[in-house]
BAROMI-32078 format. One record per atom (N, C-alpha, C): residue number from 1; residue in three letters; chain; atom name; x, y, z. Coordinates in steps of 0.1 Angstrom, whole numbers. Layout:
<recs>
n / res / chain / atom / px / py / pz
NUM / ala / A / CA / X / Y / Z
...
</recs>
This chain:
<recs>
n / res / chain / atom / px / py / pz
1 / unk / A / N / 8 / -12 / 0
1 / unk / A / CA / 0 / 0 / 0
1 / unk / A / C / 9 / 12 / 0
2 / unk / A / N / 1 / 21 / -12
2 / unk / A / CA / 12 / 33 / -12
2 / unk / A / C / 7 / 45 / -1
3 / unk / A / N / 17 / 51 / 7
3 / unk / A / CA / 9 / 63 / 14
3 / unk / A / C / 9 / 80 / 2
4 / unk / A / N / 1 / 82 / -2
4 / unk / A / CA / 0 / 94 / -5
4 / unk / A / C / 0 / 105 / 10
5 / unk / A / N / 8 / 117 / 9
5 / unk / A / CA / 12 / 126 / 14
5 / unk / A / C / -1 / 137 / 16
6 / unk / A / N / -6 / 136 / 5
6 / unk / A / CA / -18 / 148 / 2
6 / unk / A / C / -32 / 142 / 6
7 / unk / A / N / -35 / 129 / 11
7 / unk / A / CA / -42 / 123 / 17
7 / unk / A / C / -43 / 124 / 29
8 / unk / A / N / -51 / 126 / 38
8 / unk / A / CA / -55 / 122 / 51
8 / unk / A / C / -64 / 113 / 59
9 / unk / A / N / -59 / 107 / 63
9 / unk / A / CA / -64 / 96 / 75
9 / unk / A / C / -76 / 100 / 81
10 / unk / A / N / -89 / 95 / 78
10 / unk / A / CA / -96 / 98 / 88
10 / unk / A / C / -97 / 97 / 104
11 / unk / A / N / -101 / 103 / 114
11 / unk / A / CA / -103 / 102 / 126
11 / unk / A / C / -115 / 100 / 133
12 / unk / A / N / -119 / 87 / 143
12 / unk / A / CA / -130 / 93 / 150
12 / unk / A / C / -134 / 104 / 156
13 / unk / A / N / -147 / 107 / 158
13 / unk / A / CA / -147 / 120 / 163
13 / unk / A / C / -149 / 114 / 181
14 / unk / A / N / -146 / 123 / 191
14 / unk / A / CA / -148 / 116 / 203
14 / unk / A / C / -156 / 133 / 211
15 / unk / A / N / -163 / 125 / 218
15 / unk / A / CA / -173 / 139 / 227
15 / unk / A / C / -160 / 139 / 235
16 / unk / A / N / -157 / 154 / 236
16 / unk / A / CA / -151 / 161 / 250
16 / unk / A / C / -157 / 155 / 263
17 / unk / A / N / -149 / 152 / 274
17 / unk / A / CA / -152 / 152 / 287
17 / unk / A / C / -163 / 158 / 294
18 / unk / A / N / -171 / 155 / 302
18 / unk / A / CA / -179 / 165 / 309
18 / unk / A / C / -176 / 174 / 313
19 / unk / A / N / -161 / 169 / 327
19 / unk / A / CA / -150 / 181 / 332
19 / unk / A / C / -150 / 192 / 317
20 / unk / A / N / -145 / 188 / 305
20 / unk / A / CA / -141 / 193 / 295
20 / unk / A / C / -150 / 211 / 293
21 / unk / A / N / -162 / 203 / 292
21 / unk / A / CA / -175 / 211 / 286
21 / unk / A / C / -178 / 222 / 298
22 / unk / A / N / -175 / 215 / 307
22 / unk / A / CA / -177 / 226 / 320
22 / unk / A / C / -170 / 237 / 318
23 / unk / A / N / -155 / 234 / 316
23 / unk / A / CA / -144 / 243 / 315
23 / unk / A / C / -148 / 253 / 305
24 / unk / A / N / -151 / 242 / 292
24 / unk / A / CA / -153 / 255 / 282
24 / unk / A / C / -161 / 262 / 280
25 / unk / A / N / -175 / 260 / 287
25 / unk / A / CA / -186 / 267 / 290
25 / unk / A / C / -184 / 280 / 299
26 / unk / A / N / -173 / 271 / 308
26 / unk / A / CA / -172 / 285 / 321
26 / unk / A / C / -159 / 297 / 313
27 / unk / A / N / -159 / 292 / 303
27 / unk / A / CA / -142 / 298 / 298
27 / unk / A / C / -154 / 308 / 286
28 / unk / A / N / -161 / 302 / 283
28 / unk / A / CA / -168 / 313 / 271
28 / unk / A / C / -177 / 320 / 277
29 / unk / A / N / -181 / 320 / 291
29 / unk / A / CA / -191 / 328 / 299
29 / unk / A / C / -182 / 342 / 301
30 / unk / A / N / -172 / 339 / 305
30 / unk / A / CA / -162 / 346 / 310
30 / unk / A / C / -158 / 359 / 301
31 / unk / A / N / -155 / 352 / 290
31 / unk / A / CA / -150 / 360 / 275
31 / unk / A / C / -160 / 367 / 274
32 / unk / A / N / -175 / 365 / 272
32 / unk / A / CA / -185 / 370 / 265
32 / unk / A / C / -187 / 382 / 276
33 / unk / A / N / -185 / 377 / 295
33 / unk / A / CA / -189 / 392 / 297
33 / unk / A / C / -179 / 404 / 299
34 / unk / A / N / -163 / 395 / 294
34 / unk / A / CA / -152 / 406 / 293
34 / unk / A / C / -160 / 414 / 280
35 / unk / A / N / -164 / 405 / 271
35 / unk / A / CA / -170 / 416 / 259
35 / unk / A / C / -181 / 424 / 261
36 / unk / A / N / -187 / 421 / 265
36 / unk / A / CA / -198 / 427 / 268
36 / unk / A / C / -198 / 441 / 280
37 / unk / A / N / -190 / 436 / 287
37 / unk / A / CA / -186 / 445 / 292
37 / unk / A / C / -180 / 460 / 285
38 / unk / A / N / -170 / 455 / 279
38 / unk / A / CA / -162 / 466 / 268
38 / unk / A / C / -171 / 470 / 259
39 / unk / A / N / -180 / 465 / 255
39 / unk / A / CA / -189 / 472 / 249
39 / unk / A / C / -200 / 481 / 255
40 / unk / A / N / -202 / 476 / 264
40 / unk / A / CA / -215 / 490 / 270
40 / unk / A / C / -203 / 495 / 276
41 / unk / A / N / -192 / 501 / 281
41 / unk / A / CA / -181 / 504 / 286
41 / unk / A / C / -179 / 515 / 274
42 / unk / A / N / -180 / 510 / 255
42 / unk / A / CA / -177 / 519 / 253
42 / unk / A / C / -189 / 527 / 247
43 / unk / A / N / -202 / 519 / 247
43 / unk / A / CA / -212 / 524 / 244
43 / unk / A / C / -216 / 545 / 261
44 / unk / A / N / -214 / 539 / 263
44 / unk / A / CA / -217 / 547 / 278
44 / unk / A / C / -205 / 563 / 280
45 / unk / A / N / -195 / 556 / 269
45 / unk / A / CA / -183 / 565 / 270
45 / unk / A / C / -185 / 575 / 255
46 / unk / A / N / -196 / 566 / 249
46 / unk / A / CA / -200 / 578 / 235
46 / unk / A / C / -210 / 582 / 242
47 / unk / A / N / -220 / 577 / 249
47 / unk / A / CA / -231 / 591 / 253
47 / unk / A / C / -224 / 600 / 261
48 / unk / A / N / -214 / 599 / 266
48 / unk / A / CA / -210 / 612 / 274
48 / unk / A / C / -202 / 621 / 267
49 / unk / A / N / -193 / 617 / 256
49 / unk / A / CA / -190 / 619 / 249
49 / unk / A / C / -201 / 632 / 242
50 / unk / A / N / -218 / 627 / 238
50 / unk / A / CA / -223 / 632 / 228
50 / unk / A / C / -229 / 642 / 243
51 / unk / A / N / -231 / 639 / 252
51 / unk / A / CA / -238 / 645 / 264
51 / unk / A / C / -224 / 658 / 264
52 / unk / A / N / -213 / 661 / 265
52 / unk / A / CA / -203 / 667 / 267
52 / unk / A / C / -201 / 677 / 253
53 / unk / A / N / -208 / 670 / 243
53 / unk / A / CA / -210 / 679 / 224
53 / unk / A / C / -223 / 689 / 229
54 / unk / A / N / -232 / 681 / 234
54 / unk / A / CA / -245 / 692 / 237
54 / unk / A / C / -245 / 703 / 247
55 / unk / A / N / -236 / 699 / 253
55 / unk / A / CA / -234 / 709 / 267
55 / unk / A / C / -226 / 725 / 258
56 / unk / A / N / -217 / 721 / 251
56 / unk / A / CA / -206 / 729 / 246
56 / unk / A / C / -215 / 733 / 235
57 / unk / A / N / -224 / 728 / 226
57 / unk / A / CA / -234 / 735 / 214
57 / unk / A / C / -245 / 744 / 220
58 / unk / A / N / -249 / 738 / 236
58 / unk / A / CA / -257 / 751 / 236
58 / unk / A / C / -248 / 760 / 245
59 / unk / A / N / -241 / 758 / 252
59 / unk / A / CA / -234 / 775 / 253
59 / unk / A / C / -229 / 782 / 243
60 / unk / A / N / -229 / 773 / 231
60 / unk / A / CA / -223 / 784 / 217
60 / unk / A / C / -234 / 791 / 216
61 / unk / A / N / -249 / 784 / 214
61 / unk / A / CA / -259 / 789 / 210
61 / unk / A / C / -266 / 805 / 216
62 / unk / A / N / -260 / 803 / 235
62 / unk / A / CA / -262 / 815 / 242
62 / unk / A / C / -254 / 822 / 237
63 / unk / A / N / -239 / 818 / 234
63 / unk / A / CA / -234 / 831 / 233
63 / unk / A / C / -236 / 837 / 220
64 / unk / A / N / -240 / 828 / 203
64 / unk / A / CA / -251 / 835 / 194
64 / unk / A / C / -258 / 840 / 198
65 / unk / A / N / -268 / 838 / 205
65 / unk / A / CA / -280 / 847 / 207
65 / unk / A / C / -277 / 859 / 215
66 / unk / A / N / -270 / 863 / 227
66 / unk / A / CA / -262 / 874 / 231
66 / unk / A / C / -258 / 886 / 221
67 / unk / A / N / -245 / 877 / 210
67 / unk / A / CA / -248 / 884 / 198
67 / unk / A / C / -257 / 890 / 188
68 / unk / A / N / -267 / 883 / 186
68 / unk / A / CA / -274 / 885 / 174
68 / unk / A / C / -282 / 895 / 187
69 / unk / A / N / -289 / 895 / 199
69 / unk / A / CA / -289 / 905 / 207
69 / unk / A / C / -289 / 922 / 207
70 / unk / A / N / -276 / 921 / 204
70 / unk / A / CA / -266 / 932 / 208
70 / unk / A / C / -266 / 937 / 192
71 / unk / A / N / -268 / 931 / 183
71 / unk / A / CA / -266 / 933 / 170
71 / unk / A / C / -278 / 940 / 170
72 / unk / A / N / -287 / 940 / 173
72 / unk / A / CA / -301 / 937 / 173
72 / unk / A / C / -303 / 955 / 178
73 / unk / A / N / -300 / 953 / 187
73 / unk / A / CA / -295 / 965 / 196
73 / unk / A / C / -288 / 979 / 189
74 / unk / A / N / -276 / 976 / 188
74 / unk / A / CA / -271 / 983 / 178
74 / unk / A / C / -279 / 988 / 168
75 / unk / A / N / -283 / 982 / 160
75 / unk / A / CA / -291 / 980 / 144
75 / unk / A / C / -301 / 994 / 151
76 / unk / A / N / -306 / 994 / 160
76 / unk / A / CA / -319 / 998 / 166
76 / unk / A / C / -315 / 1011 / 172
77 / unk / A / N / -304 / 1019 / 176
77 / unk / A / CA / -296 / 1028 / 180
77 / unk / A / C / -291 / 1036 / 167
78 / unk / A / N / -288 / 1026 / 158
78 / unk / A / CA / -280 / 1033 / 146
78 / unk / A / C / -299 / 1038 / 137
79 / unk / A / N / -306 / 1031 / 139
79 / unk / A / CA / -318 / 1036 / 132
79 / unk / A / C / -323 / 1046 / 140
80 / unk / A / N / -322 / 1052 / 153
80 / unk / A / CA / -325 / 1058 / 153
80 / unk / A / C / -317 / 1077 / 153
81 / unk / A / N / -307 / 1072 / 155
81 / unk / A / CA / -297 / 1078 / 149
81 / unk / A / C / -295 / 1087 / 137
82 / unk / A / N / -304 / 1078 / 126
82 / unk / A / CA / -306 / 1083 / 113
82 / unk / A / C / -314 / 1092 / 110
83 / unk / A / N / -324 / 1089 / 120
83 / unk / A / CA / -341 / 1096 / 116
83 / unk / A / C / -344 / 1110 / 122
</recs>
């Protein structure tokens, strides 16, 4: 009988251990709530993120409206100014 190289031997397949299953069960619980973790971890660090964008857009917004204000103001001084 010739062995060909590029051939492979089949194998039985055999169930894991019970110990086995335990391990790997308790080993992918573990992983998933490192992940999960990191994920609402970074979920929680973009709303503050977006919570920290709205804080800083509406005090731009006060200090537009201040201006447009005072512009407002102005405009109203200079017209009467004219008349």
């Amino acid at each position: 009988l010739i062995e060909d190289p590029a051939v492979e031997t089949a194998e039985e397949a055999t169930e894991p251990a019970e110990a086995d299953i335990n391990e790997l069960c308790k080993d992918m619980f573990n992983k998933m709530a490192i992940y999960l973790t990191g994920e609402l971890t970074a979920t929680s660090e973009d709303y503050k993120l977006l919570e920290n964008m709205n804080k800083l857009t509406s005090l731009k917004y006060l200090e537009m409206k201040d201006i447009a204000i005072n512009i407002s103001r102005n405009l109203k001084d200079l017209n009467q100014k004219c008349k």
